[in-house]
N, C-alpha and C positions, 0 to 999 in steps of 0.2 A: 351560327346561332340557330337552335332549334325552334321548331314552331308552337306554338301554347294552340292546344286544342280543349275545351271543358266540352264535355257531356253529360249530359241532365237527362236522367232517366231511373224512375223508381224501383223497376227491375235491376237483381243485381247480377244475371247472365249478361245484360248489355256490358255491362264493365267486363267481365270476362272475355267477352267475343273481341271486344276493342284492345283490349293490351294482350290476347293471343295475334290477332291477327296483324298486329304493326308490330309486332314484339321486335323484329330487325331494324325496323328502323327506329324504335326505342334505344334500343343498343348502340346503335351509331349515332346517336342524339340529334336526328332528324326531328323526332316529332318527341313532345312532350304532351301526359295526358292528366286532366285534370278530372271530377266526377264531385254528381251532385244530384240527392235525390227528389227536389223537386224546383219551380223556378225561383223562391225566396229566396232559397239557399245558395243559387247560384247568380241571381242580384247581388247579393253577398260577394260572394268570389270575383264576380267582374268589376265592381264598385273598387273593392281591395286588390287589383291584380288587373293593370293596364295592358300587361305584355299578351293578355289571352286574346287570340285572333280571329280564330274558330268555333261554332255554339253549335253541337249536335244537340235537340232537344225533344224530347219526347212532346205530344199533344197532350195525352191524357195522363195528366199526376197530379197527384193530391194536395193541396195547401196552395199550393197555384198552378197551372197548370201552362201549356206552353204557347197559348195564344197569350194569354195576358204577360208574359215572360216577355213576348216578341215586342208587346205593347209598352212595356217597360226599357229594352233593348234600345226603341226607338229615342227615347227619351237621356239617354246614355251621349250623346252624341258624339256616337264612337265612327269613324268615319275606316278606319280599320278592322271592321268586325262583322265575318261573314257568319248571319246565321244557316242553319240547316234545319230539315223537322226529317224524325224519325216518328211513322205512323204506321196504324195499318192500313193494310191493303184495300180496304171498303171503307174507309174514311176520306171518300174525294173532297167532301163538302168543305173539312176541317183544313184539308190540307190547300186546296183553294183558297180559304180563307188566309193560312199561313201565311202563303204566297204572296197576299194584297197587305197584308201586312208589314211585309219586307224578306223574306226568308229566298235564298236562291234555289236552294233545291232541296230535295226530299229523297229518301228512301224508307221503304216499308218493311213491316216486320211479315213472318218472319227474315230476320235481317241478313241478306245476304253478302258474304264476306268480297266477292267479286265486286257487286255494287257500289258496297259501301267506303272502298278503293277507288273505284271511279269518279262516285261525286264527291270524293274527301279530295282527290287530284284537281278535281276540275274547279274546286273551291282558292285552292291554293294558286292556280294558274290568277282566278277572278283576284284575287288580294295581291297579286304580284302586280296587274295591271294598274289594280286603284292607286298600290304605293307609287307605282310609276306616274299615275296622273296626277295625283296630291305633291310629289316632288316637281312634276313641269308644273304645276300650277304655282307652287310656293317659289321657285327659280324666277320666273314670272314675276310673282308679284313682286319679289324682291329685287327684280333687275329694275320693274317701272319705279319700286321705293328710293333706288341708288342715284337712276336718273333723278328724279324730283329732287334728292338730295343734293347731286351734282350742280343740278340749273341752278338751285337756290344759292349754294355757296359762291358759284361763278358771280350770280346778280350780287349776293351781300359784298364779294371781294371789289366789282366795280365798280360799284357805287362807293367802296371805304378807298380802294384805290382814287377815284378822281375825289373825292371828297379830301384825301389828306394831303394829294400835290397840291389842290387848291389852296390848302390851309399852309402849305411850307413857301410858297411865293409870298405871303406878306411877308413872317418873319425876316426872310430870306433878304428880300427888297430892303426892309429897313436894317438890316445889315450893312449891305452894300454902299447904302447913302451916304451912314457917317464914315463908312472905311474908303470912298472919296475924299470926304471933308478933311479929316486925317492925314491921309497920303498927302494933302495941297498943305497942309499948315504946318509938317513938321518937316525938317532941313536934316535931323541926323540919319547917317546913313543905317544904321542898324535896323532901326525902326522906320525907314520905309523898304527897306525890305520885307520885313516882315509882314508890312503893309501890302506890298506888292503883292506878294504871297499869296494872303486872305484873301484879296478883292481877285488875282488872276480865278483862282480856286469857286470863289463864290459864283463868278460869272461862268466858270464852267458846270455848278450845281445847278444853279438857277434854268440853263441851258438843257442840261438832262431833265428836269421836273418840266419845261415845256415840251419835251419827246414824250415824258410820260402824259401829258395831259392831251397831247394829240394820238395816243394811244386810246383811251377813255373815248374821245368824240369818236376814231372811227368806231369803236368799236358798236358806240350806242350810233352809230349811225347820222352823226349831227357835224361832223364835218365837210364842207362843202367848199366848192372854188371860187373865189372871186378871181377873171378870167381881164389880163388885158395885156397887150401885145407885151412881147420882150425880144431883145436886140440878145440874141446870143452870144455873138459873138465879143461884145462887150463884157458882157455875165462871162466869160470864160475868165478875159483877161482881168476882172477884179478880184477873181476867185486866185488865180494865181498870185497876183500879189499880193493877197491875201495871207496868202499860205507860202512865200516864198522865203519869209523869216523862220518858220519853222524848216523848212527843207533847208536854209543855210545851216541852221543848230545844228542838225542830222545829218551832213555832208551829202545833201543828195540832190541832184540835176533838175529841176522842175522845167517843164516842156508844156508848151501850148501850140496848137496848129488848127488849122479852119480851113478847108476844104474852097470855101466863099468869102470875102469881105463883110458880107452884110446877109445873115443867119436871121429872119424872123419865124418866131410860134407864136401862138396863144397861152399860154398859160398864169396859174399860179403861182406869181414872181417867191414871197417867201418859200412854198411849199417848193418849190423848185430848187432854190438855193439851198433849202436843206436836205434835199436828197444828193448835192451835188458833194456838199459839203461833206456828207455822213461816208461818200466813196472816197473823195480825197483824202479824208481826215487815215479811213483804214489805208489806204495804199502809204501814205506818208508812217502811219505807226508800224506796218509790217514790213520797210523794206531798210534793209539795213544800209548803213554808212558807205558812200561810194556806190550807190544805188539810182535810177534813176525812175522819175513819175511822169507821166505824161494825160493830158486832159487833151482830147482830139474833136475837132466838130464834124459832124458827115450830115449834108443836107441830103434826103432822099425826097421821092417826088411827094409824098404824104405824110411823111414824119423828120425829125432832126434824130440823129444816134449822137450820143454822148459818151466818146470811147474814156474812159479813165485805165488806163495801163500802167503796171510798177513789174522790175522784175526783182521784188522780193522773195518770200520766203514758198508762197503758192500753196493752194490748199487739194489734200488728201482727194482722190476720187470718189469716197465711201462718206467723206464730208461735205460735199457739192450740195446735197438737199437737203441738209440739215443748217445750212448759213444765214437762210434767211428764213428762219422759224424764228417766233419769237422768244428771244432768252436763251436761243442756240448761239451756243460760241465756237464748237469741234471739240477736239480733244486739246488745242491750246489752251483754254478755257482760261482757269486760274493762274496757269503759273506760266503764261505768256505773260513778255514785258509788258505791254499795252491789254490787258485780262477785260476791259471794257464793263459795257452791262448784257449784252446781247439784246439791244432792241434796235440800232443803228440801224440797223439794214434790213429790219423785217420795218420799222417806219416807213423807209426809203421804197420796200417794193408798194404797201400798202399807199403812199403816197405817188407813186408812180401810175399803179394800176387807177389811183382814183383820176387820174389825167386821162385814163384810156389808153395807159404805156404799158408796159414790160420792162423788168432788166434781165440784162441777160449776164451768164457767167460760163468764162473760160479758165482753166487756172489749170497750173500743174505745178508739185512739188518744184522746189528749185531751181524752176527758168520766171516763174511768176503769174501774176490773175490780172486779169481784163474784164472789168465789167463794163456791158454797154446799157444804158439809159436809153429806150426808145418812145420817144411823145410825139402824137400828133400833131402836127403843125398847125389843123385847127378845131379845136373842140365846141361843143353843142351850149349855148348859151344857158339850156336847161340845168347845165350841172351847177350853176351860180345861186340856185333857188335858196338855198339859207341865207347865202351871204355871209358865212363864220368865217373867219380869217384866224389863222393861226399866229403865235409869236413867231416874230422873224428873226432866224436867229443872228448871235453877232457872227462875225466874219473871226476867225482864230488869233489871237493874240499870241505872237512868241516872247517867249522868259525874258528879261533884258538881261545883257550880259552881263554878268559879275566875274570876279574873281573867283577861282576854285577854291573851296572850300576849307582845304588845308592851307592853305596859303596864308591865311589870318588865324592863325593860329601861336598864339604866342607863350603856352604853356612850356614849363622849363623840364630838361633833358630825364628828370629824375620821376614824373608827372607820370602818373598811371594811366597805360597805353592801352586805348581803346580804339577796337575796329568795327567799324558800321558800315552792314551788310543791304542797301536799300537799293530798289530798281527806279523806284520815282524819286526823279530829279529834286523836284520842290521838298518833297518829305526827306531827301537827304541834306538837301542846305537846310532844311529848317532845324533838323537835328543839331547838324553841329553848330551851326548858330545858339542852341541853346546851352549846349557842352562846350564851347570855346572855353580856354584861359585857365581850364581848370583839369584838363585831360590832354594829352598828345594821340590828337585824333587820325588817323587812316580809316579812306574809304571804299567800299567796291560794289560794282553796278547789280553784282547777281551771284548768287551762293556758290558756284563754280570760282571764280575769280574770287570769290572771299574765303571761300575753303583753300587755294593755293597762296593766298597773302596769310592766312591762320598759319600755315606750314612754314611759310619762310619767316613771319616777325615772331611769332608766337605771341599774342598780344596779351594784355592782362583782363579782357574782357571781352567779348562780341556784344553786337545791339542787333537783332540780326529781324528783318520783311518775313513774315513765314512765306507769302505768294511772290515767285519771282521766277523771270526764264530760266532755261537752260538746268538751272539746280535747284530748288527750292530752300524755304532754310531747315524745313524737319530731314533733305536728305542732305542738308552740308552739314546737319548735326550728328546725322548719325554717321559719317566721314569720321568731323572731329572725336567724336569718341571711342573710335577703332582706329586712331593713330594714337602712337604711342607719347609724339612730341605733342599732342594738342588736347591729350583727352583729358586734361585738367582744368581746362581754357571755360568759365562760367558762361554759359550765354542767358540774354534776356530775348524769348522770342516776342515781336511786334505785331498783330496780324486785328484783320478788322472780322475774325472768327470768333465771337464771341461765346459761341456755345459750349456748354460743358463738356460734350463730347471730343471738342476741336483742345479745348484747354488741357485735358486728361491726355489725349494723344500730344501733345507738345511736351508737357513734362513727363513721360513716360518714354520720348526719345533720348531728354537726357537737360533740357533746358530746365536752368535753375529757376528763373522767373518768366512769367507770361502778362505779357500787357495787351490788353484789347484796345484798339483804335477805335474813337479819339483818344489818346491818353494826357491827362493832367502833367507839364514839363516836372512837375513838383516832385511828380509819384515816380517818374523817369530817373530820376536824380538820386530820390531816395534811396529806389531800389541799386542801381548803380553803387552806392555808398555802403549799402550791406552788404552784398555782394564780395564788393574789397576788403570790409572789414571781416567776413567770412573767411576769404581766402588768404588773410593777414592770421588768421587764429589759423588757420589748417598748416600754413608754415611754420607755427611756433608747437605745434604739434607734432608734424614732421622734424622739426628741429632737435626736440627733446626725448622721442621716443624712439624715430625712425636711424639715429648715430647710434642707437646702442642695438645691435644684431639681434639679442635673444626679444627685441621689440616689433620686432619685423612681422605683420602676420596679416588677414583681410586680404579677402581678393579682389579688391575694385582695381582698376587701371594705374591708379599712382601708388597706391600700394607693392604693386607688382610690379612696377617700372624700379622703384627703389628698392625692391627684391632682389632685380636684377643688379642695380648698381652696388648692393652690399655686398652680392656673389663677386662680384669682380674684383672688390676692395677687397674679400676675402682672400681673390683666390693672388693677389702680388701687394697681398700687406706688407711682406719684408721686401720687396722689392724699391729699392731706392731712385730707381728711375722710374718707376711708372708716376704718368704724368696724367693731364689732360686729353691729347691726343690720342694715346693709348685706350683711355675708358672710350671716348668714342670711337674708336675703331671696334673696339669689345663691345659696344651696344648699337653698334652699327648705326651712328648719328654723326650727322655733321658738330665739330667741334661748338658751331657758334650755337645751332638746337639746343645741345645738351646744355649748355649754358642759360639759357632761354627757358631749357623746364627745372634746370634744379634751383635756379633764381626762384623760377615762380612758384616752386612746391617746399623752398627752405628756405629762402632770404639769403642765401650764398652763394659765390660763384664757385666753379668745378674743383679752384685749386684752393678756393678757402674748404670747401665742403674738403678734399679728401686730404688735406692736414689734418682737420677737424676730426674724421673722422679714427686717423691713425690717434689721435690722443687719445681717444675716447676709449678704443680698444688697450692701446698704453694701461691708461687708467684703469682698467677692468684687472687689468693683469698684474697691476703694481697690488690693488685691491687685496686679493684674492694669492699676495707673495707665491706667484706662479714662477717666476724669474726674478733673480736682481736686474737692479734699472739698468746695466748696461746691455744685458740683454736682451730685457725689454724694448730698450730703443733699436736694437735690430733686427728684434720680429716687428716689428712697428714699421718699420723703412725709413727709419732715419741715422743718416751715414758715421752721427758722432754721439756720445752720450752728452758731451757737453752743448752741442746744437739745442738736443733732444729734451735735455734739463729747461735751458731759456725758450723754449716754443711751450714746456708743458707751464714752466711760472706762468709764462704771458698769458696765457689760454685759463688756468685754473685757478692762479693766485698764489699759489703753494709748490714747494720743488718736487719729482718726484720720492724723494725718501721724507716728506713729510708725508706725502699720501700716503705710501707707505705705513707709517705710524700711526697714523690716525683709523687705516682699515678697513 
C-alpha cells in the first residue's frame, strides 16, 4: 500500500522538484503525491481524503497561509498525520513558531533534493512508530475491554447458574413427594415400575443440582466446614454396602480393608461422604463386568489416605490433568457408557483441598486408576467460621431386579420388528415398556452390538441413543448404510443434542427421524407408525415398478441392490433350476439376509419374488407377441407350458393366449 503525501505550496516548481525527485518510487507505488496551492484548499483535500499521512506545507501562501493551516491540522484530530513546513532559509521566527504548533520538521527553500529525502524518510520512520503505538495502545485497551467483558459474564453466569439450581430443587422436590405417595398406593406392576424409574432418576437429578449448588458456594467463597470427629472406618464399610448392589448388577468384586480397626479424622462428615462417593461411583461406572473395586484405609501419622483402586479401563497419560478440571471428561466424553457431567471429580478435589487434602491419581490404560484421598487428621477450628453445611448426599440406590425386557413381550410372530439400540439401562426398559404388545422388540447395549444384531435379523426399524460407547449411533448408522443387507433399515435417532447443528448432522448420515430427549411416548409412536407406513408404500413401489426391468433406475442403495438382483434374474431367466440359493450365492448373501431384505424392500419372499418376477418378464413377451407361449415359458424358466399356463392364470387372472389378445 502506498503512502499519501499532500503538498501545499503556491509555487508551481515545488510540484515539479517533488514528482521529479521521487518519480521511482512513484513508479513502484511507494509514494503517492497529492498538491495544493494554498492551506483552504488543502483543508479541503484532508477533510475529504483520510488516507493522506504526510503535509509538506509551505509558510507563506496566500488565502491562508501555513501557520493557520497547522492550526486548523490541529483541530482535524488526526492522530496519523505528520506535518512538515517548507520555508525559507531566514525565516527562524516562523519556523519556530511552526514547530510549537505541531509540525516535526522543516526544510528550506531553496529546496534541496538531498534534504528533502531525508526529512520525508525520517517522517515516515516517525508515522510507522505512532501506527505502532496507537495499535499497542488499541490491543491494550481492547484486551482490558475483553477482560471486563469476561469478568462480567462469568459473574452474570454465577449468579444465573446458582440462581436456576436453586429454583430446580423446589419443582424437583415436589416431584419427588407425590412420585412416593404413588409408588406406596399403587400394586400394579407396570406402573410401579415406571414409578420406580422416575423417583430412582429424580433422586439422581436432585443429587447432581446439589454438586451444582456446591459448585456456586465454592466458587463465591461461602462454603465452609462444620468439623466433628468421624470413625472411618465405619464410613468405609457403609459406603460399601452401599454400593455393593450396584457392583453385584455389574459382576464386579467390591473390597474393603483398613490398615487399623478404629481410623479417626476431623472432618466434614457430608462433604466427606461425597467426595468418597463421587470416586467409587467412577471406579464402579468404568470397570467392566468380572472386574474388581477396592476402597483401602492407610492411617499415616498426620493424615488418613483413602486408596479407591478398580482395574478398569484406566486413563490416557496426556488425560491425567485434564480429569479434574471442571466439565473435563477426556476424550471418553460423550460416547462413554457412563459420559457423566464432568464436575464429579473437580467437586471432589475442590472439596478435598477445602479439608487441607489432595487427591492424588495413578492410572494407566488397561491395568486401571487409583485415586488416593489424602485429609488431615485434624483440622483448624477456624475453617468452621460460616457454618454452611452442604446436602448430604443419598448413599446409591441399585435398579431392583426385573425381568429383561424382551421377556414380557407378547407381540405376535407377524408384529413389526423393532431394534432398540440404548446404553442406559433405565432409558432402555422404559422404552420398551412403552412399545410392548404392539412391536417384537430386540435389544442392544451400544451401536457396535446393534450394528451386528441389524446384520444378522435385519429388523424392520432401529430406535437408536446417538451417545453411546464403543460405537456411537451416527457411526452405526453410517455402517448400516454402507451395507448392502441393512441400508434400507429406517432409523429414528434418540439424543439429548438438541441443536440445529447436531439434528442436520444426524439426518444427513442417513436417519429418517430425530427425536430430542425428553421425548413425548406419543411422538415416539407416531413417528414409529410413519415410518412403517413409509416403508409399506416404498414396497408397493418396489413391487410395481421394480419386477418390470426397463423400471429399474436411481442410484440410492436399494435401487442398486435390486439392480443387482434383476442382473441375475436376467442373466438364468430360462434357467429352470435357478433357485433361492443360487441368487444368494450370486449376490454374495446369506440365503436367510436375502430374504430379510427383499421381504422388507417388496413384501415377498425370494422364491415368491422370482416366480413373480419370471411372469412378469412372460408377460412382457406374451405382450409384445415376441414368442408363442410355449416358448415363452421356456425363456421364462418354466420346465412345462402347461405348469407355466396355471402359475400365469393364478398370478394374472387371465391365461396366457388371452394376454396375448388383449396386447
Amino acid at each position: 500500500m502506498s503512502l499519501k503525501i499532500l503538498v501545499v505550496d503556491d509555487e508551481p516548481d515545488v510540484q515539479l522538484i517533488f514528482r521529479q525527485k521521487f518519480r521511482r518510487r512513484i513508479r513502484k507505488g511507494e509514494l503517492e503525491f497529492a498538491f495544493a496551492e494554498h492551506g483552504r484548499a488543502a483543508l479541503e483535500v484532508l477533510r475529504a481524503d483520510p488516507t493522506v499521512s504526510i503535509v509538506f506545507t509551505d509558510i507563506n501562501m496566500p488565502v491562508m497561509n501555513g501557520l493557520a493551516l497547522l492550526r486548523e491540522i490541529r483541530t482535524l484530530d488526526r492522530a496519523l498525520l505528520v506535518p512538515l513546513i517548507i520555508s525559507a532559509y531566514d525565516d527562524m521566527a516562523n519556523i519556530r513558531e511552526a514547530m510549537n504548533q505541531g509540525a516535526y520538521d522543516f526544510v528550506t527553500k531553496p529546496l534541496d533534493v538531498e534534504e528533502l529525502e531525508r526529512v520525508l524518510d525520517k517522517a515516515v520512520r516517525e508515522l510507522a512508530k505512532t501506527q505502532q503505538a496507537i495499535e499497542a495502545s488499541r490491543q491494550l485497551e481492547e484486551t482490558r475491554r475483553e477482560k471486563e467483558r469476561i469478568e462480567y459474564s462469568r459473574r452474570l453466569q454465577k449468579e444465573f447458574f446458582e440462581n436456576v439450581t436453586h429454583e430446580l430443587r423446589t419443582p424437583l422436590t415436589l416431584l419427588l413427594g407425590p412420585l412416593e405417595s404413588a409408588f406406596d398406593l399403587s400394586q400394579e406392576e407396570a406402573v410401579r415400575r415406571f414409578l420406580n424409574q422416575a423417583k430412582r432418576n429424580g433422586r439422581l437429578l436432585l443429587d447432581l443440582i446439589n454438586q451444582l449448588l456446591d459448585f456456586a458456594r465454592i466458587d463465591a467463597r461461602r462454603m465452609d466446614l462444620e468439623l466433628q470427629p468421624v470413625e472411618a472406618v465405619a464410613l468405609g464399610r457403609d459406603l460399601i454396602a452401599a454400593f455393593r448392589p450396584l457392583a453385584e448388577e455389574k459382576d464386579l468384586q467390591l473390597q474393603f480393608s483398613a490398615s487399623e480397626e478404629n481410623i479417626e479424622l476431623t472432618a466434614d462428615p457430608p462433604k466427606l461422604l461425597r467426595i468418597l462417593m463421587n470416586l467409587l461411583s467412577n471406579a464402579v461406572k468404568f470397570t467392566s463386568a468380572g472386574g474388581r473395586v477396592e476402597l483401602r484405609l492407610v492411617p499415616r501419622e498426620n493424615r488418613v489416605d483413602f486408596h479407591v483402586k478398580d482395574n478398569g479401563s484406566g486413563i490416557p497419560a496426556e488425560q491425567l490433568d485434564r480429569i479434574f478440571e471442571r466439565f473435563g471428561r477426556g476424550d471418553a466424553g460423550e460416547n462413554s457408557a457412563y459420559p457423566g457431567t464432568g464436575i464429579g471429580l473437580a467437586l471432589s478435589r475442590a472439596l478435598a483441598e477445602l479439608h487441607g487434602g489432595q487427591i492424588e491419581l495413578h492410572s494407566e490404560p488397561g491395568v486401571g486408576s487409583e485415586f488416593i484421598l489424602q485429609l488431615p487428621r485434624h483440622l483448624s477450628a477456624q475453617r468452621t467460621a460460616g457454618g454452611f453445611s452442604s446436602q448430604t448426599p443419598e448413599l446409591p440406590e441399585a435398579a431392583p431386579t426385573m425381568p429383561s425386557p424382551e421377556v414380557q413381550n407378547p407381540a405376535t410372530e407377524d408384529a413389526p420388528h423393532l431394534l432398540l439400540v440404548e446404553d442406559n439401562p433405565d432409558m432402555r426398559r422404559y422404552i420398551v415398556d412403552l412399545l410392548q404388545g404392539g412391536f417384537r422388540l430386540e435389544t442392544a447395549e451400544n451401536g457396535q452390538i446393534g450394528w451386528e444384531k441389524a446384520r444378522k435379523t435385519v429388523p424392520d426399524l432401529i430406535i437408536s441413543d446417538w451417545m453411546m460407547p464403543e460405537l456411537d449411533g451416527v457411526g452405526m448408522l453410517e455402517l448400516l448404510r454402507h451395507e448392502r443387507s441393512t441400508s434400507h433399515i429406517p432409523v429414528i435417532l434418540l439424543t439429548a443434542k438438541a441443536q440445529a447443528d447436531h439434528r442436520v448432522e444426524g439426518l444427513q448420515t442417513g436417519a429418517e427421524a430425530y427425536l430430542s430427549k425428553p421425548f413425548h411416548p406419543e411422538e415416539l409412536r407416531a413417528q414409529i407408525q410413519a415410518l412403517l407406513d413409509q416403508r409399506e408404500r416404498l414396497r408397493e413401489r418396489f413391487r410395481r415398478d421394480f419386477l418390470r426391468p426397463e423400471k429399474v433406475k436411481a442410484p440410492s442403495m436399494e435401487d442398486q441392490f435390486l439392480g443387482e438382483v434383476k442382473r441375475v434374474m436376467e442373466a438364468h431367466l430360462n434357467d429352470e433350476l435357478f433357485g433361492v440359493e443360487m441368487m444368494a450365492d450370486e449376490l454374495a448373501m446369506s440365503r436367510r439376509t436375502l430374504g430379510r431384505k427383499l421381504n422388507a424392500l417388496t413384501g415377498e419372499s425370494p422364491v415368491r419374488f422370482i416366480r413373480n418376477y419370471r411372469l412378469e418378464r412372460a408377460r412382457q413377451m406374451l405382450v409384445t407377441r415376441s414368442a408363442p407361449v410355449w416358448e415363452v415359458a421356456l425363456k421364462t424358466g418354466f420346465g412345462s407350458s402347461s405348469y407355466f399356463t396355471k402359475c400365469f392364470k393364478d398370478h394374472y387372472g387371465i391365461s396366457p393366449r388371452e394376454a396375448v389378445d388383449r396386447g
